[in-house]
N, C-alpha and C positions, 0 to 999 in steps of 0.2 A: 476583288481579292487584293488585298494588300502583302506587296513584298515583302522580303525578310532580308534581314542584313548579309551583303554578299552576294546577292544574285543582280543578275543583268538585266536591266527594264528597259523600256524606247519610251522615250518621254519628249512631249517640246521638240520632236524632230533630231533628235538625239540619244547615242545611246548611254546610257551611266551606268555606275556602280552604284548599288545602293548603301553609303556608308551608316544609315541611323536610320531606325524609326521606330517613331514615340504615337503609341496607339492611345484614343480618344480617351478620356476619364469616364465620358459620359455618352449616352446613347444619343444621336442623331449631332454628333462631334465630327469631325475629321481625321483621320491618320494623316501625321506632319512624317513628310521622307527626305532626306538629306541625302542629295545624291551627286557623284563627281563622275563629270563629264568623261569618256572614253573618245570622242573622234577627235578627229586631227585637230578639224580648225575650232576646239575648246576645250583642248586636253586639260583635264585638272582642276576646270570650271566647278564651284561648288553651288549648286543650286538647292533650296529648302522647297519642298511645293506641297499641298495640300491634295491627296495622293485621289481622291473620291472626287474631286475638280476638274483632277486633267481631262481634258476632252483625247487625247491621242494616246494614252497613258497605259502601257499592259510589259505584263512581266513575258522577260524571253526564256529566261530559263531559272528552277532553283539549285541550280549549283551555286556550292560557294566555296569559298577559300579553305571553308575547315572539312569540307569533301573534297578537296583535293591533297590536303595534309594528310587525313587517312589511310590514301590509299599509297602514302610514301613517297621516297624520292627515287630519281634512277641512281643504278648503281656509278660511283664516281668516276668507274673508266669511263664510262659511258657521255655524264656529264664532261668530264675531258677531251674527248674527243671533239664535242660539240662545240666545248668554248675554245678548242681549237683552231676548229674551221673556221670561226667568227674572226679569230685575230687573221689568222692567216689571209681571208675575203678583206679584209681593213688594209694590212701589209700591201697585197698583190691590188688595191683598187687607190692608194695613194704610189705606189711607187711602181710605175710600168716595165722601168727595167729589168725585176725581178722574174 
């Protein structure tokens, strides 16, 4: 079964996003997936692979970006709050005297 744009595959030992994919013209063709890297050590890595080739190759989940726009944002205090705490953990993890 081939991916759909958005969702998160294990591919190559690795997990991506899958940013494209361009389905066969023709019967006993390949699906071409263009996909960027998600772990650490090849964040952002942009890999193209021939999706019916990968030997290790399976979808983790299809959620995607435009199912989580759906279902909306948090409300702003909320989002404040949060991006609060971030600065504050930044503030209080460079400067120990605070």
């Amino acid at each position: 079964m081939a991916p759909t744009k958005g969702c998160v595959v294990h591919c190559r030992s690795h997990h991506h996003l899958v940013e494209e994919v361009w389905l066969p013209e023709e019967d006993g063709l390949d699906t071409v997936v263009r996909l960027a890297c998600l772990d650490d050590d090849a964040n952002g890595q942009i890999t193209e692979v021939f999706w019916e080739r990968e030997v290790d190759a399976r979808v983790l989940g299809q959620s995607t970006w435009e199912t989580i726009g759906q279902r909306g944002f948090d409300d702003p205090r909320v989002f404040s709050s949060y991006l609060h705490t971030l600065q504050w953990n930044c503030v209080t993890a460079t400067d120990p005297g605070l």
